[in-house]
N, C-alpha and C positions, 0 to 999 in steps of 0.2 A: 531635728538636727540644728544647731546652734550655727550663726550665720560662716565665725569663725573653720570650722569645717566643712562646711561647703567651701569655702576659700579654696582649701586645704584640696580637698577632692576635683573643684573646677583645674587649679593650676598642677594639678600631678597628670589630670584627664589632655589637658594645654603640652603636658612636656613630651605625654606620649607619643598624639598624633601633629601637634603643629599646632592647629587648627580644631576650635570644637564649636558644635548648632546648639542654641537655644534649646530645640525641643527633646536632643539628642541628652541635653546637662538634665533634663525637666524630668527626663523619665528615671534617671540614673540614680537620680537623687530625689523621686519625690516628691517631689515641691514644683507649683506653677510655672510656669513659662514668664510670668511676671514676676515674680523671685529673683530669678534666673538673669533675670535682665537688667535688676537695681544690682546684684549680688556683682555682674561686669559691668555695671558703670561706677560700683566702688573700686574695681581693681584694676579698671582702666586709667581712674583720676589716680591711683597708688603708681600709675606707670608700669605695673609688672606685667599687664598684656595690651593688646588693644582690641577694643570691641567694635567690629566690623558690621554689617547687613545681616542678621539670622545668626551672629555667634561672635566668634572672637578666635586670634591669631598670634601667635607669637610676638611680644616686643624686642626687637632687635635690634642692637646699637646700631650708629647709621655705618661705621666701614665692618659689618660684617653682611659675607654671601652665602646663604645658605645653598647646599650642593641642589643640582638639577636633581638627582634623586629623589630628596625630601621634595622638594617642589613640586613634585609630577604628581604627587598624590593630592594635594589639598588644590579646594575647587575645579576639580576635573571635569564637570559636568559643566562647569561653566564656561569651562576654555574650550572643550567641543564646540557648544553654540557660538562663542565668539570667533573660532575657526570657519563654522559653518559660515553666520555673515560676515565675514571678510572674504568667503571664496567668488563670491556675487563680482567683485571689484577685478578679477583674474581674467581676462580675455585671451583668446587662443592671440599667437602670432608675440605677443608682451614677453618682455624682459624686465622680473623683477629681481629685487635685492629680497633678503630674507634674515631674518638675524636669529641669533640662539634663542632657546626659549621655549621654556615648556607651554606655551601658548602658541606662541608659532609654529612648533613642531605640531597642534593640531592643524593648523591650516598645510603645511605640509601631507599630514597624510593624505589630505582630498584632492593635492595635486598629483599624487600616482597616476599614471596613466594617460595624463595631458603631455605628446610630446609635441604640442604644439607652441608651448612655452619653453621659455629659458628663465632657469634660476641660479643665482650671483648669491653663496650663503657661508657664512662663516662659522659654523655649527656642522658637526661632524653627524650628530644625530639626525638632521635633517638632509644632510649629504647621502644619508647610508637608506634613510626612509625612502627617496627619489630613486634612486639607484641602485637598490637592496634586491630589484625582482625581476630577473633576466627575462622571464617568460610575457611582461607583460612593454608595452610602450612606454617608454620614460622621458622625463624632460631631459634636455640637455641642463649641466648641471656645474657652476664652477665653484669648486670648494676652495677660500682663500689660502686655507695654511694658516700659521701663527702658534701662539702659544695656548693651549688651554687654561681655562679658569671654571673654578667649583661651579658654574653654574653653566659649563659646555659650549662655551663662546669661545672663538679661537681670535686671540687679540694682540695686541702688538704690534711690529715694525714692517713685519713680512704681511700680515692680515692688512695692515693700512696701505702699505706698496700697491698691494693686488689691488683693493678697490677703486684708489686711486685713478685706475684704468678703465674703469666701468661707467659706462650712463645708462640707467634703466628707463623704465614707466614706470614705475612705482616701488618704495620702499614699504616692507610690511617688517615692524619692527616693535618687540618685547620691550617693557623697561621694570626694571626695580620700583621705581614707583612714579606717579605723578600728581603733581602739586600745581597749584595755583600760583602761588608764593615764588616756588621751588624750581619749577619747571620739570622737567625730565632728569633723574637720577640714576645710578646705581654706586656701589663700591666702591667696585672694583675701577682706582683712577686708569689702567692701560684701556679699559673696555670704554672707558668713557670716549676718549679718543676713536676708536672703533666704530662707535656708535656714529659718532658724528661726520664719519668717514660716509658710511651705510648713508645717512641721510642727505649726505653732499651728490650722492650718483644719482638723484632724481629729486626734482619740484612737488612731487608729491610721496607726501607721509602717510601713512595710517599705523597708527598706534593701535596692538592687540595689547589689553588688559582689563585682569578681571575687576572686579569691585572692591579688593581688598587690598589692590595697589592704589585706591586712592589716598592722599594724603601721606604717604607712605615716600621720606626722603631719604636717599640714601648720600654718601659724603660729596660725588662727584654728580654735577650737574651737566649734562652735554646737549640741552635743548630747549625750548621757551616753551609753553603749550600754544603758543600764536604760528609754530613751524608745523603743526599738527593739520592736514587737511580733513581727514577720519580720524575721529578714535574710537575704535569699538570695545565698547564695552558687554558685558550683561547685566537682565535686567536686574540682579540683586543691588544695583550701586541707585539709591534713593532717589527719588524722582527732586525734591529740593537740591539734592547735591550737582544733579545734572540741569537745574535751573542756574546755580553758581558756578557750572563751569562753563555753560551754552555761550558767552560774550568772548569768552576768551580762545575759540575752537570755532573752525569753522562749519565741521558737521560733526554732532556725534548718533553713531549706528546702539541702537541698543539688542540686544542679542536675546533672544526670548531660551531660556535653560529648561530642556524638557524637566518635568516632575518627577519623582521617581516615587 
């Protein structure tokens, strides 16, 4: 197969799912897992995707949101374990802030059943996960209101009023991407505001994302990565890469992703 078609077959395999593995393109097509990996760092430097830890992911202009939908499926295993170690941080009696996000929303599930906590969340899906199961104990649970956006964040005037009111223990808090450079990003500029809402009701941050929001800036900036007290990631994000961000963070958690 001529390098040109594999191109061809990497970026149709890229439209389907989002998101595609090295060893996933290797078998598909053939050819080495070293193939595979010059073949996206040709089509990385062309700009038509970007190649991540183990694969490569959609290039996406910076003011577009791809929907929570699409998002829930790519690195799902990774956002489990990152859920998983961010729930270590959750102590009974705490009152935290929670934000949209298909990352958060795993750390959400593992809070069912703590009603010894209170959670401050501006996400419907994470309102409905806490509160969805009459049979069992739930947290107490305040959902801001606001406007929705493709990626299940409830944002705006009325979401920013509400927080406004709130002082937690801690904010656990999704981003579009983050950068060095950049700082904390997304889109969407109403979420931006939102965001920085979320991190104004408590002195401590922790940053859930995976490995494939690194580097990853979206138009609107709402945060420095020096605001950041955790950031958890998992382990797919490169061990140099977390050498170049360890000065600028003051703790980062890395999240071991079961194997499958």
């Amino acid at each position: 197969m001529l390098a040109a078609e594999r191109h061809s077959a990497i970026l149709a395999a890229l439209h389907t799912d989002g998101a595609v593995k090295v060893v996933d393109l290797a078998d598909l097509l053939g050819v080495s897992e070293m193939t595979i990996r010059r073949d996206l760092d040709v089509l990385d430097e062309r700009q038509v995707l970007r190649k991540v830890h183990g694969g490569a992911i959609v290039r996406g202009n910076r003011g577009i949101e791809p929907p929570s939908t699409a998002k829930a499926a790519r690195q799902h295993a990774e956002k489990v374990a990152i859920g998983r170690a961010a729930l270590g941080a959750v102590e009974d009696g705490m009152t935290i802030a929670v934000s949209a996000g298909t990352t958060t929303l795993e750390l959400a599930k593992l809070l069912r059943g703590r009603d010894a906590i209170t959670v401050v969340t501006n996400s419907i899906s994470i309102f409905q996960e806490l509160t969805g199961h009459p049979d069992e104990p739930n947290p107490v649970v305040y959902l801001t209101g606001g406007s929705r956006t493709p990626s299940d964040a409830l944002v705006g005037p009325i979401a920013n009023a509400a927080l406004n009111v709130f002082r937690v223990d801690a904010v656990f808090l999704g981003v579009h991407g983050f950068d060095i450079e950049s700082g904390l990003t997304t889109p969407n500029i109403a979420e931006a505001e939102t965001n920085r809402r979320l991190i104004a009701t408590s002195r401590r941050l922790f940053v859930l994302a995976d490995n494939t929001k690194y580097r990853e800036v979206g138009t609107n900036v709402f945060g420095r990565m020096s605001d950041i007290d955790t950031l958890v990631v998992d382990d797919g994000l490169a061990v140099a890469d977390r050498a170049a961000l360890a000065p600028h963070v003051e703790n980062i958690l890395v999240a071991e992703t079961e194997k499958s």
